[in-house]
SEROVEX-161635 format. One record per residue: x negated, z negated, y of N, C-alpha, C in turn. Coordinates in steps of 0.2 Angstrom, whole numbers, plus 5000, padded with zeros to 4 digits. Atoms other than C-alpha are relative to their C-alpha. Layout:
XZYXZYXZY...
END
This chain:
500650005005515950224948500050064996500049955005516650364938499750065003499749974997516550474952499250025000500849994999514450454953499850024992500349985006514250464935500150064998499949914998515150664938499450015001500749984996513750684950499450004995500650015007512550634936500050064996500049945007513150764923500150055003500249954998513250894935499450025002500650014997511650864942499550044993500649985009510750874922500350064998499749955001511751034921499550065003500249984998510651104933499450005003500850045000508951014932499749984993500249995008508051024916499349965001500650015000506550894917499949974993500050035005506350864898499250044998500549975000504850964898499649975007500450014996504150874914499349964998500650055004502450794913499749955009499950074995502050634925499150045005500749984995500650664939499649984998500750055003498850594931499949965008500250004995498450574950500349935003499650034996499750454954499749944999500450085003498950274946499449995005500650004996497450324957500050015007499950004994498450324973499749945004500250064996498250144977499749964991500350085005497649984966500349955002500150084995498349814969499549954995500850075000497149664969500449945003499950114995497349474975499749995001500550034997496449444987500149955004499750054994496549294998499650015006499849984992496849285017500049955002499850034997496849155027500550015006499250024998498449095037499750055009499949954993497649175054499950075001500249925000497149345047500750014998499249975001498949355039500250015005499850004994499649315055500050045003500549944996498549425065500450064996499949945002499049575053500949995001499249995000501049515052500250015009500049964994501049525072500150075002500149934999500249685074500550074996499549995002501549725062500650025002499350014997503049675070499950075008500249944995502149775087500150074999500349935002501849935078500550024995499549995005503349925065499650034992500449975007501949975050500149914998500350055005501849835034499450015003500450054998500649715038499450024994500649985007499749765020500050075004500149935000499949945024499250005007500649994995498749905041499649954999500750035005497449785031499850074998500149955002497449935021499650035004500549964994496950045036499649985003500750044997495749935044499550004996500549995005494749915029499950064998500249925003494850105024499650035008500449964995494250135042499149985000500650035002492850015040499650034994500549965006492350095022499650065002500149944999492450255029499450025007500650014995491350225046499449954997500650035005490050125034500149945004500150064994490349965046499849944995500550075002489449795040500149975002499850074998489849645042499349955004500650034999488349535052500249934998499750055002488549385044499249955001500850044999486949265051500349934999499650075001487449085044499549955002500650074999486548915053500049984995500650055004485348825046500649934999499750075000486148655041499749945001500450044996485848525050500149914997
END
């Protein structure tokens, strides 16, 4: 352990970030939300996961960003109740 805490004090010997200032941009990469999912949508994106080795949020994410991005629309036509 002492051997990494060296590493440390050489390191701030030679990197001066006391004057750094934080990216504004960065808060406005992503957003998280709660959203709920049902068990076969989860499923469906945790597969596709497993196939493609991408997180399962990461390719929700991309779906719906594709979808925002190509204007796509839901047709959502509900029966009458009978």
């Amino acid at each position: 352990m002492a051997f990494r805490r060296v590493g440390v004090d050489k390191m701030r010997k030679h990197y001066d970030f006391s004057n750094a200032k934080r990216n504004p941009y960065a808060r406005r990469l992503k957003q998280q939300v709660t959203i709920r999912l049902d068990g076969d949508t989860i499923n469906y994106f945790r597969r596709l996961a497993e196939e493609t080795g991408i997180r399962y949020q990461r390719l929700i994410n991309l779906y719906l960003r594709e979808c925002a991005s190509s204007g796509k629309k839901l047709s959502n036509t509900w029966a009458a109740a009978q």
